[in-house]
Residue frames relative to the residue before (quaternion, step in Angstrom):
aa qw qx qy qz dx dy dz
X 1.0000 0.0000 0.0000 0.0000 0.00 0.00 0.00
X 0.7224 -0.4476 0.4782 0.2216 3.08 -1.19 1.35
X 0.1764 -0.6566 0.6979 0.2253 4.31 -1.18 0.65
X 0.0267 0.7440 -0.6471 0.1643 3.66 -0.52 0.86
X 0.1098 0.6539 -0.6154 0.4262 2.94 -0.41 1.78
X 0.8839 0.3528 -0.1376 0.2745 3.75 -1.63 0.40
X 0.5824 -0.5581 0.2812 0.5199 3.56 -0.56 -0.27
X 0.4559 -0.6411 0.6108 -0.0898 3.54 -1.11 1.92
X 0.1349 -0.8244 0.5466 -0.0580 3.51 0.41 1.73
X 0.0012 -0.8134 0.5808 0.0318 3.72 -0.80 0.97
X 0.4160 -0.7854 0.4573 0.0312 3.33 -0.52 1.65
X 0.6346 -0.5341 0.4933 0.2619 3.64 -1.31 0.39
X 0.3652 -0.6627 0.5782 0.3052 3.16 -0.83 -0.12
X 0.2364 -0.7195 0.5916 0.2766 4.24 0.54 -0.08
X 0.4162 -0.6809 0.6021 -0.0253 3.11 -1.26 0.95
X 0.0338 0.7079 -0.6695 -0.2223 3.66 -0.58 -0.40
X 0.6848 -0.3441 0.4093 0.4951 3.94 -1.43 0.12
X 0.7282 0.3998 -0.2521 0.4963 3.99 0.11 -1.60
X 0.6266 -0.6811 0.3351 0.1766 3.77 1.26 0.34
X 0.4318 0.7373 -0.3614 0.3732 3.58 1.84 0.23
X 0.5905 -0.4731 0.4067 0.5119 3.43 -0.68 -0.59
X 0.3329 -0.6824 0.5892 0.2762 4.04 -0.45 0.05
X 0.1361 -0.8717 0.4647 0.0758 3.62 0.42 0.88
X 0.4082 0.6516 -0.1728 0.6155 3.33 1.94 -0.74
X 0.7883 0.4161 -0.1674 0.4213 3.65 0.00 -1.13
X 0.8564 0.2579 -0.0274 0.4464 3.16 1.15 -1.03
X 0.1942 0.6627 -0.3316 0.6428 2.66 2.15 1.24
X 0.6042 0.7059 -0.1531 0.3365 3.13 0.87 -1.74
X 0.7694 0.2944 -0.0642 0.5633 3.00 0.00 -2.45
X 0.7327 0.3489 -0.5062 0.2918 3.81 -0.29 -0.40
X 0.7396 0.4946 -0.3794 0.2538 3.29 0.74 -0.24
X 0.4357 0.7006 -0.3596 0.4358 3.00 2.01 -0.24
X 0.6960 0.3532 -0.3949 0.4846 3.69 1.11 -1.39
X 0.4071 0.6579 -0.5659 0.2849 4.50 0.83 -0.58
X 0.8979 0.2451 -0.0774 0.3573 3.10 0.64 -1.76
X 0.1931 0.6543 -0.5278 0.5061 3.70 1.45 1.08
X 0.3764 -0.6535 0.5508 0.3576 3.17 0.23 -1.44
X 0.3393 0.8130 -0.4518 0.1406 3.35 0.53 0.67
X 0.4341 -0.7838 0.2714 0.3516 3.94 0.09 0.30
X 0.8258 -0.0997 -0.1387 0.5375 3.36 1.32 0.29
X 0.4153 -0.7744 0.4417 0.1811 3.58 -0.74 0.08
X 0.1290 -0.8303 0.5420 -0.0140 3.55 0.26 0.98
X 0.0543 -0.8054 0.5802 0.1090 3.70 -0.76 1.12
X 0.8365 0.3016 -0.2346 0.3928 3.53 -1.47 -0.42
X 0.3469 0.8101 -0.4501 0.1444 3.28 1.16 0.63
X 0.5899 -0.3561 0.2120 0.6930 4.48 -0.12 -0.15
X 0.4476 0.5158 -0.5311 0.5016 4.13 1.05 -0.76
X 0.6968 0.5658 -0.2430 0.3678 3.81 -0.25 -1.68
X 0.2715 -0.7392 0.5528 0.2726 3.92 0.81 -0.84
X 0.1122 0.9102 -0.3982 -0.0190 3.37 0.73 0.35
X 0.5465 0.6821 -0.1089 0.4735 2.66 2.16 -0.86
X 0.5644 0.4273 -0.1425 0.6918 3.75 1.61 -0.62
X 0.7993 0.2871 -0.3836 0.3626 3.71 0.06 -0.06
X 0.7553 -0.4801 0.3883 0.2198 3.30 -1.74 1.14
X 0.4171 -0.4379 0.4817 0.6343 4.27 -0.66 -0.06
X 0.5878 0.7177 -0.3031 0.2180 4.23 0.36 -1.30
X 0.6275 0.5271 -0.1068 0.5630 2.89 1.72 -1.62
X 0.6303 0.5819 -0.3020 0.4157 3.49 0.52 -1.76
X 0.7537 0.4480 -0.2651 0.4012 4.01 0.88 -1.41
X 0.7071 0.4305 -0.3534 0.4356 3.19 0.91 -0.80
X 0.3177 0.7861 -0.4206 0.3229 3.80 1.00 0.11
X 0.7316 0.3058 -0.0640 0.6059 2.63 0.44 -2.49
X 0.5663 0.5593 -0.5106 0.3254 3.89 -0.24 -0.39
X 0.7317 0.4359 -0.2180 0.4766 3.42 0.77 -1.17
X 0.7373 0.5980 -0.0468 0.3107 3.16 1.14 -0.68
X 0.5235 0.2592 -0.3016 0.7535 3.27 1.87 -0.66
X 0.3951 0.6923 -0.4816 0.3641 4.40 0.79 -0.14
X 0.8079 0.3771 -0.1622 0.4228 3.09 0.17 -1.96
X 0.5014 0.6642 -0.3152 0.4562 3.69 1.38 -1.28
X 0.2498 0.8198 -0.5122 0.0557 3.82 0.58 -1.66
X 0.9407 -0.2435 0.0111 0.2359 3.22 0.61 1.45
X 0.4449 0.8212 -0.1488 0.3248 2.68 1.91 -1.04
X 0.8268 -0.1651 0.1479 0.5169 3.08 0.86 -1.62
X 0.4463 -0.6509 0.1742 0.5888 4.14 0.05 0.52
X 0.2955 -0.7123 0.5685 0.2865 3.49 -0.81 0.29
X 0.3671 -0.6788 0.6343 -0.0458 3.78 -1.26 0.78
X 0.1688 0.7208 -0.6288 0.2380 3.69 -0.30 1.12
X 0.6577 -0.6194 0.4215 -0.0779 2.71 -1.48 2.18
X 0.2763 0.8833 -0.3739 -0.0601 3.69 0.34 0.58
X 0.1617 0.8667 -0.4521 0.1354 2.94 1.57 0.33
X 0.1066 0.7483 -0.6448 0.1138 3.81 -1.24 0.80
X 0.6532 -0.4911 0.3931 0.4214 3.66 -1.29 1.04
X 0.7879 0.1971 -0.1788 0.5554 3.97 0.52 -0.60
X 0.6084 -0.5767 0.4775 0.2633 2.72 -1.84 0.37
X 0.5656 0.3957 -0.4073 0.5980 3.93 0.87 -0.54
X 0.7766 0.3824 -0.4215 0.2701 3.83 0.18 -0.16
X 0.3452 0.6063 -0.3698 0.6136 3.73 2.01 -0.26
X 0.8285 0.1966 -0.3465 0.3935 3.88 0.20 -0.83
X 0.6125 0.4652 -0.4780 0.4242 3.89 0.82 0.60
X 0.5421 0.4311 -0.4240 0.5835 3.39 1.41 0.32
X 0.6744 0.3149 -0.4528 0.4909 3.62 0.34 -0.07
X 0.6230 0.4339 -0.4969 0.4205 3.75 0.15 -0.62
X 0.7353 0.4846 -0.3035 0.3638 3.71 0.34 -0.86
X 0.6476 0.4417 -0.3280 0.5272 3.46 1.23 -0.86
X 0.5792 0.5330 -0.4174 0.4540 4.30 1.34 0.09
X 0.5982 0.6286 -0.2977 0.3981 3.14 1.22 -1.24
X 0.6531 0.5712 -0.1892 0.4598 3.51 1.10 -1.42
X 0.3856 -0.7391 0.3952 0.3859 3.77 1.09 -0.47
X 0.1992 0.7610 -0.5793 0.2137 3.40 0.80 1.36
X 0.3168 -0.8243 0.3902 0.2607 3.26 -0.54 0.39
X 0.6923 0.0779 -0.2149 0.6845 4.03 1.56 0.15
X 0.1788 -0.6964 0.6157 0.3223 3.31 -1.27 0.06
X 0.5485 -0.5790 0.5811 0.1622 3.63 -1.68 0.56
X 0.0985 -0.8533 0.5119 0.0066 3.84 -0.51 1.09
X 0.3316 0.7647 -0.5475 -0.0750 3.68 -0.26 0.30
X 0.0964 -0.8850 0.3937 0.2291 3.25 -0.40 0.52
X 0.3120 -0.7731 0.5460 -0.0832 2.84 -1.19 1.60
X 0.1124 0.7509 -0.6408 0.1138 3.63 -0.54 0.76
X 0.5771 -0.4763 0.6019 0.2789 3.57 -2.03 0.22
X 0.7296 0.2302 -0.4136 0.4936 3.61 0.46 -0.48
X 0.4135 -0.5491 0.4724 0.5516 3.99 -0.82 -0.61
X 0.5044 -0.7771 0.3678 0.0801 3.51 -1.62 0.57
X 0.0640 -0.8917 0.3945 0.2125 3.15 0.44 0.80
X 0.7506 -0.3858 0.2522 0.4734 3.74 -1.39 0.78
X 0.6608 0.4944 -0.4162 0.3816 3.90 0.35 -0.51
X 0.6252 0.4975 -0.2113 0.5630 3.64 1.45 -0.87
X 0.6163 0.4032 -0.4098 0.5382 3.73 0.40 -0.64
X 0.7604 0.4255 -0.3665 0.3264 3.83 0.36 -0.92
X 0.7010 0.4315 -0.2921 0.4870 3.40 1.53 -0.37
X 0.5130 0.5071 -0.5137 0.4645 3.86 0.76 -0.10
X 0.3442 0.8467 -0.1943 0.3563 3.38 1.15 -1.21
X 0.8131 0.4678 0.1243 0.3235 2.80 -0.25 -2.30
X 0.6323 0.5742 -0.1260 0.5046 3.29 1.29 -1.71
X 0.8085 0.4320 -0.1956 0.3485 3.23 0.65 -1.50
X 0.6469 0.5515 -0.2339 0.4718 3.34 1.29 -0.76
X 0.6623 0.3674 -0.3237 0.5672 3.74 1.23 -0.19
X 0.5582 0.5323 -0.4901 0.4060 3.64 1.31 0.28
X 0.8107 0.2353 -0.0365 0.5349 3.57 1.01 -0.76
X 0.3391 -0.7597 0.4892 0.2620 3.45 -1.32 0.26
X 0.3017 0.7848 -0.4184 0.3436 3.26 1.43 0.24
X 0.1862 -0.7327 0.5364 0.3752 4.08 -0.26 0.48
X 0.6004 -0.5477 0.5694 0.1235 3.30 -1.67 0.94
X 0.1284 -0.6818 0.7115 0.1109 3.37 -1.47 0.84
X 0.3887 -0.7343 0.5403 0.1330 3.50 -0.52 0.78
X 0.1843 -0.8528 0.4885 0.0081 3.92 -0.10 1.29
X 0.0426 0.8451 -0.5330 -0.0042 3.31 -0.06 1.30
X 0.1753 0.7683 -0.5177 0.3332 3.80 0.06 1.17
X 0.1519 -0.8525 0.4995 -0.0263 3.42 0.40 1.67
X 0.5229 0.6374 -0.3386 0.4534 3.62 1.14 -1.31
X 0.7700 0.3565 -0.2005 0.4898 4.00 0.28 -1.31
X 0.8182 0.5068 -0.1415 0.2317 3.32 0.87 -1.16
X 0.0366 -0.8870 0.3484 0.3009 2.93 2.00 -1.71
X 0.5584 0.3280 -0.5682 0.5078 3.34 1.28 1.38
X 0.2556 -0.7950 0.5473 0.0557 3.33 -1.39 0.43
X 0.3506 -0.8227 0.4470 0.0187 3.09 -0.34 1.98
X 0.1549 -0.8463 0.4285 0.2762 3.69 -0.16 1.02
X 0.8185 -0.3043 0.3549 0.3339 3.62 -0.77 -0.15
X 0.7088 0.3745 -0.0531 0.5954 3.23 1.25 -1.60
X 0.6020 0.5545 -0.3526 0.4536 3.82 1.07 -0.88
X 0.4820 0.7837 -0.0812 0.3832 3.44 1.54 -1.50
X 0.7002 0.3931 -0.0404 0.5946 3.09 0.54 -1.92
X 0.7207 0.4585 -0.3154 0.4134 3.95 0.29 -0.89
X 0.5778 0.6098 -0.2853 0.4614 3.77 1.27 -0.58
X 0.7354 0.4754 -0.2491 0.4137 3.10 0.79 -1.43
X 0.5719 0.4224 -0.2769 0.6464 3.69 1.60 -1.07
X 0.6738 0.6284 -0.2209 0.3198 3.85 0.05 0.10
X 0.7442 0.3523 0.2131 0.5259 2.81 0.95 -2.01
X 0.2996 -0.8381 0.3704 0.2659 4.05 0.72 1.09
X 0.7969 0.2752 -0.0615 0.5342 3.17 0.56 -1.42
X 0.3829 0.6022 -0.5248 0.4642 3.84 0.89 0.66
X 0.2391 0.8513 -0.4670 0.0073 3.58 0.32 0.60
X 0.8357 0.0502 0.0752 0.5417 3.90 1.32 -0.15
X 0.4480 -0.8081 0.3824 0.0027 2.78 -1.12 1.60
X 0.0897 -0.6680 0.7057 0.2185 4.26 -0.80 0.33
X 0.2507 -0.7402 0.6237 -0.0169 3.52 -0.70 1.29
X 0.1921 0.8142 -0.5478 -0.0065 3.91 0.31 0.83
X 0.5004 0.5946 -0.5950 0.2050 4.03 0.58 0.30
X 0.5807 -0.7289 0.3134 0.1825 4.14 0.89 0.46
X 0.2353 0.7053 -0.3483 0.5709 2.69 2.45 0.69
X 0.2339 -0.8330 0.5014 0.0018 3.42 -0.33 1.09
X 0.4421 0.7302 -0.2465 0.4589 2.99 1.89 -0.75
X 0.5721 0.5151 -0.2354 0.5933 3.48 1.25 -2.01
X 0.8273 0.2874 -0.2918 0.3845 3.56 -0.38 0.05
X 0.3628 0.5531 -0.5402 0.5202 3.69 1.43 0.00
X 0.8730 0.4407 -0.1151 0.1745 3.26 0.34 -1.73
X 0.4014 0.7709 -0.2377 0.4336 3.38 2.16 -0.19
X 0.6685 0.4154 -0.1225 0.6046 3.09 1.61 -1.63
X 0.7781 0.4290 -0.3350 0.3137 3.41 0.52 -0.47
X 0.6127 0.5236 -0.2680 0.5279 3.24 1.44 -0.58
X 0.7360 0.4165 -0.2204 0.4860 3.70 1.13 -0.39
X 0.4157 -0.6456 0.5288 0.3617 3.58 1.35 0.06
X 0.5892 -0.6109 0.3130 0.4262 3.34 0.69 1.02
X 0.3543 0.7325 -0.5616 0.1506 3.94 0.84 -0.05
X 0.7460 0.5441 -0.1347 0.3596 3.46 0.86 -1.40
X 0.1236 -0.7537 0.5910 0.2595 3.70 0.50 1.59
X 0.2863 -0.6402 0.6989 0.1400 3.60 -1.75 0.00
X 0.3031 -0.7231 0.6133 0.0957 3.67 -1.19 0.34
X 0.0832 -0.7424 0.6158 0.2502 3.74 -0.91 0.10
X 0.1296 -0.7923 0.5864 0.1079 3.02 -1.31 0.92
X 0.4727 0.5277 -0.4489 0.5446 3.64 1.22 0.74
X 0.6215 -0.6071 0.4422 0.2228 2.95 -1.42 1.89
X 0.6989 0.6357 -0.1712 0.2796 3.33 0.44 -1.67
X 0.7494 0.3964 -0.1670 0.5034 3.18 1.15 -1.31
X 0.7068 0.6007 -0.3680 0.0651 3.19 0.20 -0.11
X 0.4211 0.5860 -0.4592 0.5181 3.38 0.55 0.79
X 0.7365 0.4157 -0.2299 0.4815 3.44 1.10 -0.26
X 0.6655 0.2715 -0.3464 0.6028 3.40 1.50 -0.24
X 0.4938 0.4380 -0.5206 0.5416 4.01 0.66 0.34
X 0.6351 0.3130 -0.5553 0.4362 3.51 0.05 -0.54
X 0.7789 0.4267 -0.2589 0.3798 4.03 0.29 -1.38
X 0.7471 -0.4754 0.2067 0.4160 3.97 0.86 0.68
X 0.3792 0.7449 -0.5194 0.1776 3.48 1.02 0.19
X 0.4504 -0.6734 0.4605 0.3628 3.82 -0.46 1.08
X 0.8420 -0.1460 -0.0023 0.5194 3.86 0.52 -0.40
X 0.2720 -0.7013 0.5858 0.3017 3.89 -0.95 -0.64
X 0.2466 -0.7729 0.5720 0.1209 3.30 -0.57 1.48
X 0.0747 0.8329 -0.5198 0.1748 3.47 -0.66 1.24
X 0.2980 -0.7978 0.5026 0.1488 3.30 -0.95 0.89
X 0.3511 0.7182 -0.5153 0.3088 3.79 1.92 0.65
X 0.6173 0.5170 -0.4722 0.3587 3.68 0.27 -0.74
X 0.3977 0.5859 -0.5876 0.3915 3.60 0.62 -0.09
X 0.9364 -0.1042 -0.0048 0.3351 3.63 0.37 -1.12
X 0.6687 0.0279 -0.3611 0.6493 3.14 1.44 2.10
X 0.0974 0.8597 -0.5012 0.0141 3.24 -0.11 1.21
X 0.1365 0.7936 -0.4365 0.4013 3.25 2.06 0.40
X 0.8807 0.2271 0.0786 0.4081 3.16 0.05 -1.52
X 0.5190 0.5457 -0.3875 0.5317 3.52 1.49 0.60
X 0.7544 0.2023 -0.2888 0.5536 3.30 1.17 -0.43
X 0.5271 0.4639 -0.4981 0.5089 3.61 0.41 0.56
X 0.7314 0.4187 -0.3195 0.4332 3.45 1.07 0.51
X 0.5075 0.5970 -0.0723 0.6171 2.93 1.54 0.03
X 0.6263 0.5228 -0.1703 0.5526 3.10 1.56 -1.00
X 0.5979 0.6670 -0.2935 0.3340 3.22 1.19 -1.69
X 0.8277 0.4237 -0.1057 0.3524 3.24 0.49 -2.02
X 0.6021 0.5472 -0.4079 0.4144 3.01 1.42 -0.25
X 0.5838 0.6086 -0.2522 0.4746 3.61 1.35 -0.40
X 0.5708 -0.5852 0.5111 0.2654 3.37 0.90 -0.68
X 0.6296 0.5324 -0.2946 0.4831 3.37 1.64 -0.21
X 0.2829 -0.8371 0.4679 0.0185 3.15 0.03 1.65
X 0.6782 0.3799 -0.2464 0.5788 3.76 0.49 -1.31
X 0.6110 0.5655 -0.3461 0.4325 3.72 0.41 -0.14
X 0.5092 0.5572 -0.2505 0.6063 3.69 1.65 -1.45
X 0.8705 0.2678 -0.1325 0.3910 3.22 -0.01 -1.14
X 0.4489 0.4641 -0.5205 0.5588 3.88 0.67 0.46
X 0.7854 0.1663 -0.2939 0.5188 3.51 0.20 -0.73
X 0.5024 0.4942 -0.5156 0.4874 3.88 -0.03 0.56
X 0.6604 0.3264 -0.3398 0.5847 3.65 0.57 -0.26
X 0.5880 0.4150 -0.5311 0.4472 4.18 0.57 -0.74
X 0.6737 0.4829 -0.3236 0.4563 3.71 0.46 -1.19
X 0.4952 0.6396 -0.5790 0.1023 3.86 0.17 -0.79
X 0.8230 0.4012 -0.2337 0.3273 3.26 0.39 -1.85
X 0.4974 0.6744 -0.2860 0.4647 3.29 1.05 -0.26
X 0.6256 0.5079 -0.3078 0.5059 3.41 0.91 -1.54
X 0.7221 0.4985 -0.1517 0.4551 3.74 1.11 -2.12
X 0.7185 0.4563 -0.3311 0.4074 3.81 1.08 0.15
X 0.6381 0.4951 -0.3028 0.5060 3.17 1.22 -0.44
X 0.6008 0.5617 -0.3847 0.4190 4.04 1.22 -0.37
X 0.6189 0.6290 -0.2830 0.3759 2.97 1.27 -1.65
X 0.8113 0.3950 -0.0606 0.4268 3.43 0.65 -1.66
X 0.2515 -0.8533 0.3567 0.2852 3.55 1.66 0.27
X 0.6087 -0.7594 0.2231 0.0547 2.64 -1.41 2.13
X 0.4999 0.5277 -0.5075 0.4627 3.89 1.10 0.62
X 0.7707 0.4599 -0.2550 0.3599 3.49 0.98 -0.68
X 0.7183 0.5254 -0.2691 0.3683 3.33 1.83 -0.80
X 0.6668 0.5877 -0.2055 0.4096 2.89 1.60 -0.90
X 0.8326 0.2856 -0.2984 0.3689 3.22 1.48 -0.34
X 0.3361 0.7309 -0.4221 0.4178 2.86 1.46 0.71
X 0.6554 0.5590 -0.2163 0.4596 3.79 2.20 -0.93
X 0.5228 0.4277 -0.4176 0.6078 3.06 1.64 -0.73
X 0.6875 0.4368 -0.5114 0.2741 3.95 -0.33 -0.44
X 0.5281 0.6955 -0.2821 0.3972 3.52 1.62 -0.66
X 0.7193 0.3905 -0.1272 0.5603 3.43 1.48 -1.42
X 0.6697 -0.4880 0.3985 0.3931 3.63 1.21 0.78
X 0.6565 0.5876 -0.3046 0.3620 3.56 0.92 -0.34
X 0.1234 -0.8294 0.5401 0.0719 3.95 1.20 0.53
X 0.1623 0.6904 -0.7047 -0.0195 3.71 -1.09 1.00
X 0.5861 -0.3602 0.4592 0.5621 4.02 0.76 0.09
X 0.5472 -0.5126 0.6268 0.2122 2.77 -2.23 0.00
X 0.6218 -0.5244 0.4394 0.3812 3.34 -1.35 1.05
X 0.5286 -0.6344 0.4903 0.2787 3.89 -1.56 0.93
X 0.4404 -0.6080 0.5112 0.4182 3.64 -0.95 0.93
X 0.3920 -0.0923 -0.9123 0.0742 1.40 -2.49 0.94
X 0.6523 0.5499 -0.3858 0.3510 3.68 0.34 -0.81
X 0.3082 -0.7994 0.5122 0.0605 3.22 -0.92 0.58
X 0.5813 -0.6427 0.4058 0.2904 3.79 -0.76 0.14
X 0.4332 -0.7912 0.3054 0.3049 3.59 -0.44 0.62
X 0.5151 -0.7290 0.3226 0.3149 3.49 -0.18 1.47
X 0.7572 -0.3648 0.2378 0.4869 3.68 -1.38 0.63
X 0.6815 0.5496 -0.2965 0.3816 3.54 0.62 -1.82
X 0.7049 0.4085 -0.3535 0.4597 3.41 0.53 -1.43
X 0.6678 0.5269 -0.3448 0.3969 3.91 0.42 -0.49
X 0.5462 0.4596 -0.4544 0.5329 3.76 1.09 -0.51
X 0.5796 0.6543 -0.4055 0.2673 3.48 0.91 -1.25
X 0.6727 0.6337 -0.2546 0.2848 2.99 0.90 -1.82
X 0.7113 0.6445 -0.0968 0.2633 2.82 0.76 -1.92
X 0.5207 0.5830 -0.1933 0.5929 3.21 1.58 -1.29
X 0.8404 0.2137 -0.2857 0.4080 3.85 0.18 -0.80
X 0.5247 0.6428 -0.4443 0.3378 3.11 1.21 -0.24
X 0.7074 0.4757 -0.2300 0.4694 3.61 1.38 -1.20
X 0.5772 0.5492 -0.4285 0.4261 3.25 1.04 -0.12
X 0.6441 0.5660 -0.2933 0.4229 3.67 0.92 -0.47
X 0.5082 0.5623 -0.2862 0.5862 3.39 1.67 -1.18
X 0.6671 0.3696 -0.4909 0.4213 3.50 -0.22 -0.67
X 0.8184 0.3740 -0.3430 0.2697 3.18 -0.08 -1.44
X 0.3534 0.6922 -0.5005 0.3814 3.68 0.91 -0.33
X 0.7200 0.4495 -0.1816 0.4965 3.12 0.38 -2.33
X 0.7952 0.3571 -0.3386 0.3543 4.03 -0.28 -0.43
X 0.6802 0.4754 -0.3468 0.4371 3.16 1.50 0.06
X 0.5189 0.6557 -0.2394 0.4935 3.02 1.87 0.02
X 0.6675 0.5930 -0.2041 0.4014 3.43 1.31 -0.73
């Protein structure tokens, strides 16, 4: 099993104009977050659009992606798909490829009831040997994984070994650890929260900020792991509005609208999605420089 631990960097997909992937671009940005330092690299995640790309698209992702990665750090690939036989050709392919976990959310058109989540589940893990992250992210998905449903999988379910809790319910993670005898690390994937689940034991925080300041994602991260509280929290407040602009304005369009800001062009986000409007881009821009500076004056 795979150490997984820290801040869990989720890339864009890159775009080109004629709409392709940007195999180049997205070459580009992971190696930028490898050599930040980030501790792993999670693709095809809701940042990634996983949901908009083709099976054609989905491979050439990971390929480029555990490639460019080459060991460095574990890589983490999203396979989430409306069916179950299509979730297990995205996980077998994302094992084959030399990912080292795969990322489950399950997502469907009808809602799911616990007997179905435990068996889509269930399927996928006896298709692969790759351990599973269980994707709990009701807002995108519109199922909702309870704590207790959660906890029975992980005791149940071999290779289910850890959870990305993104409904910002700190509570939901009190109760992960407590119902599992703490066995059952957990992740946060909500911008907002995180200083509150790193301070309360969250094994890492899957995030798609380091795209555009990872300076100051892992010196947060760093902080709490030290024990340096007033330090956590100065930078949790530099990072907030930033963290609270990029959710609000949803994270294929904001984030690449920051990387086009930072000179880093990946395309625009695939319709339905839409590009972030002038306003939201002055917006950006503004918080993005504010964060630069301070970096730089703290550097001086």
């Amino acid at each position: 099993m795979p150490h997984l631990e820290g801040i869990i960097a989720y890339p864009v997909t890159p775009l080109t104009a004629e709409d392709r992937i940007d195999i180049a671009a997205l070459r580009g940005l992971v190696e930028e977050l490898v050599s930040a330092g980030v501790h792993a690299i999670a693709a095809l995640g809701s940042t990634g659009e996983s949901a908009y790309l083709d099976e054609r698209e989905f491979d050439a992702v990971v390929d480029t992606t555990v490639a460019t990665v080459a060991g460095r750090v574990p890589v983490v690939v999203g396979v989430s798909d409306l069916t179950t036989t299509g979730t297990i050709r995205r996980a077998r392919y994302a094992e084959t490829a030399g990912a080292d976990t795969v990322m489950v959310l399950p997502v469907s058109y009808w809602k799911l009831s616990e007997r179905e989540i435990i068996a889509h589940f269930t399927r996928v893990a006896e298709a692969i040997g790759l351990p599973i992250m269980a994707y709990n992210n009701p807002a995108t998905s519109g199922v909702d994984m309870t704590p207790e449903l959660l906890v029975s999988m992980f005791e149940t379910i071999d290779n289910l070994t850890m959870v990305k809790e993104s409904t910002g319910d700190l509570n939901r993670m009190k109760a992960l650890a407590e119902l599992s005898g703490g066995q059952l690390p957990y992740y946060n994937g909500s911008n907002p929260l995180v200083l509150d689940a790193l301070t309360h034991g969250a094994a890492g925080w899957c995030t798609a900020a380091p795209c555009l300041a990872a300076a100051p994602c892992l010196e947060l991260y760093s902080a709490v792991r030290q024990g340096e509280s007033d330090r956590a929290r100065e930078l949790y407040q530099r990072l907030k509005p930033l963290l609270e602009f990029i959710v609000a304005g949803g994270l294929p369009a904001t984030v690449k609208a920051g990387l086009g800001l930072r000179r880093m062009p990946v395309g625009d986000p695939r319709p339905p999605l839409l590009p972030l409007e002038s306003h939201g881009r002055e917006t950006l821009r503004t918080l993005l420089d504010a964060i630069e500076k301070q970096t730089e004056a703290e550097l001086k």
